[in-house]
N, C-alpha and C positions, 0 to 999 in steps of 0.2 A: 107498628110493624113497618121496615122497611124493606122494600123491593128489591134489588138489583139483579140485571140481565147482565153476565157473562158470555160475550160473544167468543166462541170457537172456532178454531182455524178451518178453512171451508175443506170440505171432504174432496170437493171437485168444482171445476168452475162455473159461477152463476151459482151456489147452493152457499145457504147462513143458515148457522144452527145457533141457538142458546142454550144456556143453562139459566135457573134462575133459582137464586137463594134468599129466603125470607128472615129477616134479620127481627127476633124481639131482643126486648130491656135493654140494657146501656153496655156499650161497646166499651166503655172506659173506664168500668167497672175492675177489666184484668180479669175478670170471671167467665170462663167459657164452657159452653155446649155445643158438640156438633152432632147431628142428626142424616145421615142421606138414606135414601130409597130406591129400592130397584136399581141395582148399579147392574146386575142382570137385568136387561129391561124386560124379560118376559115374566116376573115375578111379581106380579101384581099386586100381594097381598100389600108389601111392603107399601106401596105408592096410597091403598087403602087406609094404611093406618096412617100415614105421613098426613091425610085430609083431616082425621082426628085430631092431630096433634096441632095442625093449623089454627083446627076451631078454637081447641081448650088451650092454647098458647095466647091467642089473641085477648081470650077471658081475662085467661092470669096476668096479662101484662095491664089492660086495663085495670084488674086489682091493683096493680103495684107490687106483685109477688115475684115476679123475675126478676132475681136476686144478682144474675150478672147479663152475661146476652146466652140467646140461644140461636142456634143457625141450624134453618131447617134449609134441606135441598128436598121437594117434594117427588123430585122425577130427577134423577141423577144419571141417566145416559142417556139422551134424543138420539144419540149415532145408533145404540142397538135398537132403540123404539122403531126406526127408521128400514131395517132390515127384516121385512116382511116378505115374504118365498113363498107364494102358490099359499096365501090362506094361513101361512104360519109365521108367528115372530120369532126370530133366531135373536133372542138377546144375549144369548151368554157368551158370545167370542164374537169377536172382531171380525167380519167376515172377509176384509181387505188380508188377512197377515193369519187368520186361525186363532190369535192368542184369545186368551181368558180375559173379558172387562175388569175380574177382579186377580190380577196376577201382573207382576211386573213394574209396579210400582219400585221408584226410586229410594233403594237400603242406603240412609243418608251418613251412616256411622263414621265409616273411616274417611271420609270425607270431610267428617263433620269435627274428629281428631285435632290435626295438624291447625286447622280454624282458632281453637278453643283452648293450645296447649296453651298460649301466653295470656287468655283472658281471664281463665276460672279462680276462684276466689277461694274463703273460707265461706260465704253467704252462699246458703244455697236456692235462697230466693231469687239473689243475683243470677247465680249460676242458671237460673232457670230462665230469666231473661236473654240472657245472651246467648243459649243452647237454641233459644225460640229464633231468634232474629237471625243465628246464624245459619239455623234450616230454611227461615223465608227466603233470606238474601240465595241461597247454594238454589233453590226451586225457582228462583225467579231467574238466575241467571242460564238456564238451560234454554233451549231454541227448541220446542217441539219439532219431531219430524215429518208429524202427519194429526191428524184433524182426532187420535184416539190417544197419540200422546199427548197432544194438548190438553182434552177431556182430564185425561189422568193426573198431568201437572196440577188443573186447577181444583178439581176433588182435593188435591193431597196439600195446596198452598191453602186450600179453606178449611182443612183439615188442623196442620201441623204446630198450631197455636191454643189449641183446644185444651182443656182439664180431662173431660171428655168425648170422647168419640163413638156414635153409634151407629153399625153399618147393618142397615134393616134387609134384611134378604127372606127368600122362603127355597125349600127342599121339592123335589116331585112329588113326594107323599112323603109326610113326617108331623114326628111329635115336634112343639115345640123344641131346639136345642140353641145353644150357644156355642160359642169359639169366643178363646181368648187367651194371651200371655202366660205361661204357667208362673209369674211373677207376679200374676195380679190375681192369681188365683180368689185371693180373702176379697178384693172391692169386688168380682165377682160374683160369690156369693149372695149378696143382696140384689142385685139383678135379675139372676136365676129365681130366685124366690117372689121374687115381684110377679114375674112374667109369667110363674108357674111353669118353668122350663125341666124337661123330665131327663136333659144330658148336660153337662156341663164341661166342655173336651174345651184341653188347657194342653199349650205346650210350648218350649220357649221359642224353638224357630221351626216351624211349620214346611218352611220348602215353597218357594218361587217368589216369594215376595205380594204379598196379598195386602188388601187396603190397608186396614186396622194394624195388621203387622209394622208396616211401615211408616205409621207415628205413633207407634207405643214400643218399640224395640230399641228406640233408641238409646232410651232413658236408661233400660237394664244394664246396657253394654257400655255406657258412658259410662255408670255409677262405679262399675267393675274397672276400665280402664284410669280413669281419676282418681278412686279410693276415700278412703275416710277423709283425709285430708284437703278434700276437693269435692266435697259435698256432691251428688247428683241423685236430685229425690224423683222417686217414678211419677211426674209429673201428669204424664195423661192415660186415664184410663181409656182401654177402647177394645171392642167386641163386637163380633159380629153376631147378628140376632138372626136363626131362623126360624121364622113364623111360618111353622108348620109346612103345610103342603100347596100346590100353585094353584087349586082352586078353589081353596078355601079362602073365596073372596069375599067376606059377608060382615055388615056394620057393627052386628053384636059381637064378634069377634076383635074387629078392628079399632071400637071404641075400649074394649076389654084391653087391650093392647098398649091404647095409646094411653088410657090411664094407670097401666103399671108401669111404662116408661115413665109418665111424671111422679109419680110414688117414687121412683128411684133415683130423680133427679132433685125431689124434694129431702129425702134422705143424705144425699151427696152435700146438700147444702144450694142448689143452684134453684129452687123455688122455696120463698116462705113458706111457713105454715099459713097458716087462715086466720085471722084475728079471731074467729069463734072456738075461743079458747084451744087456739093450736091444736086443730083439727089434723087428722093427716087426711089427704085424701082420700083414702081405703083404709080398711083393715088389712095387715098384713098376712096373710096367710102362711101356712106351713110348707116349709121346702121338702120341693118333690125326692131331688136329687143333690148329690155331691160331687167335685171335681175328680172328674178321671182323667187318664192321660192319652192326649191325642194319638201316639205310641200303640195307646192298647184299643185301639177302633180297630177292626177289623173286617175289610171292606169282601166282602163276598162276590164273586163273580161264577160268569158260566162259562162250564167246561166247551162247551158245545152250542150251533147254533138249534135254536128250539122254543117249542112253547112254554112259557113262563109260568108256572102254577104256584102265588104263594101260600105258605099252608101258615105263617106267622105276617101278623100286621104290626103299621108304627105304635110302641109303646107294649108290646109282651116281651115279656122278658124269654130268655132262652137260656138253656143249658149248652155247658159243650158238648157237642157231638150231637144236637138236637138238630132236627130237618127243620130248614126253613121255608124250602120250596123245593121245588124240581123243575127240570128242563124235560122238555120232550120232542125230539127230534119227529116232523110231521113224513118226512122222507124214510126213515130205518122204523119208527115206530121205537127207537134208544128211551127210554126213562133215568133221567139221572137226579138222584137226590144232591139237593146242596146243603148241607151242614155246617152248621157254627161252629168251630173249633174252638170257640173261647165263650166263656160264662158272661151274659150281660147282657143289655138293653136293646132290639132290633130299631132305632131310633129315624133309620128311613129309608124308604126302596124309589126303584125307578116308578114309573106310570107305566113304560112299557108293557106288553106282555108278549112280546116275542124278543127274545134275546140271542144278540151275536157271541160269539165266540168270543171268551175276556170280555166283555161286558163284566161291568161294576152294578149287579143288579138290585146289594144292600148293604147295610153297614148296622154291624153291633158293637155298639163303646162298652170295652170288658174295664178292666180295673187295675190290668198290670200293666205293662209295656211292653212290646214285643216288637215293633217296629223301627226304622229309622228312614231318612231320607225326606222327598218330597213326599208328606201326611195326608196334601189335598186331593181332593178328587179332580180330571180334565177342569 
């Protein structure tokens, strides 16, 4: 395993942050893994299972089994870790500017065009080479403007080279689910099934620009503008994992985790089998779920400020027109039912339980589409 410390641009003066990313197997392989955690830095569960993945990464490289390299980030923001308020960690937005840690990331496409009209080939091996190097060169030549662009620059330069890419995050309270490319819907598939993930929400552009989005979207939108003729194969996969809920921080879960993460990186090709007669890691289990479309989530809010009563938890299913919860105003003494208007999975609610007015306070992934625009939640 190798180390390296990533110095970030100082937040303010006298103040040095790191990042640090754990490099196994062989970098000259052309065979890539990327792995980050907690890009929310208040999302623990993910940094718990990144420790797993440490242990049982170090094992298999001693085996000899890490088939290319894999790059783990164990703790992938210090700027949010670092923003702790009266007893609380605020990791999820930038607390200089409000933005989201995971939103904003640089869409390299059309950019990435005019680069590549006079390079690309009939090889689409080639073609893949030069689409890599011409994203490092366009990310490296950018000038962060503050200490959370930089952060994001160098996630997305450790990122944009990768086969795949895994962004380990967790929900307030939730089933296991997923997010990913509705182009990658199929390598999907065996993920979800690995992880035992009970939502599978796929869609092709999500709205504002999110991690994962932003080095696997390219490949779609190149393949489309080049054509048959100019090869461009969807080169990396990448998804974002949320594990479950933020305090479902615990080992049996975490090690449960990080060994279906490598069952799926062994599947991909990027860990041998075991010389004990090609062993897989695990048995693979039966999928929970199918790809639906991020379109057809349907984010539930309250009419009203009031107390939060849920009457459905993460993982029951709902019918349309089924109560999920109700509000209840403490002042009027108001009761209001909140209803699903769409058939499907209640796959995660706030922690809260007193809710503002438009509060996003659940989300049920139905199975049609009915939506457009930005699909994310704040």
């Amino acid at each position: 395993m190798r180390t390296l410390l990533h110095a970030l641009p100082p937040a303010s003066a006298g103040t040095t942050r790191q990042l640090r990313s754990l490099h196994f197997g062989r970098a000259e392989s052309g065979r890539k893994t990327y792995i980050q955690a907690s890009l929310h830095a208040d999302e623990v569960p993910a940094m718990l299972v990144a420790q797993h993945l440490r242990e049982q990464l170090l094992a298999l490289e001693q085996a000899g089994r890490i088939a290319g390299e894999i790059v783990l980030v164990p703790m992938a923001n210090p700027i949010g870790l670092a923003q702790e308020m009266q007893g609380s960690l605020c990791g999820r937005f930038d607390m200089s500017t409000g933005i989201n840690f995971n939103r904003q990331y640089r869409h390299l496409t059309a950019a990435l065009i005019p680069v590549l009209e006079p390079l690309l080939g009939a090889d689409p091996v080639e073609n893949t080479r030069l689409i890599r190097q011409a994203s490092l060169q366009l990310l490296g030549a950018a000038a962060p403007a503050s200490a959370t662009d930089g952060l994001k620059q160098l996630l997305q330069t450790l990122a944009m080279d990768a086969d795949i890419v895994l962004d380990l995050h967790c929900d307030n309270q939730a089933v296991l689910h997923l997010y990913a490319g509705q182009p990658l819907s199929e390598q999907a598939k065996p993920l979800a099934q690995a992880l035992q993930a009970q939502a599978l929400l796929v869609a092709r552009v999500s709205g504002d620009d999110p991690f994962d989005e932003t080095v696997s979207r390219i490949w779609w939108e190149l393949a489309e503008h080049f054509g048959p003729t100019r090869p461009v194969p969807l080169a990396c996969f990448a998804a974002t994992v949320e594990l479950r809920g933020e305090v479902e921080v615990d080992h049996r879960l975490a090690a449960q985790d990080a060994q279906a993460l490598l069952q799926f990186l062994q599947h991909s090709g990027h860990i041998d089998p075991s010389s004990d007669a090609a062993a897989p890691l695990m048995t693979w289990p039966a999928p929970l779920c199918q790809a639906t479309p991020l379109e057809g989530v349907e984010p539930i809010t309250a009419p009203h400020n009031g107390i939060l009563v849920f009457l459905k938890a993460p993982g029951d299913v709902v019918a349309a027109g089924e109560v999920v919860a109700e509000v209840i105003d403490p002042l009027t003494d108001q009761r209001t039912p909140l209803r699903a208007s769409v058939a499907g999975l209640l796959f995660a609610r706030v922690a809260r339980r007193y809710a503002s007015a438009g509060m996003r306070v659940c989300k049920v992934a139905g199975s049609t589409a009915f939506r457009s625009g930005n699909l994310l939640s704040l």
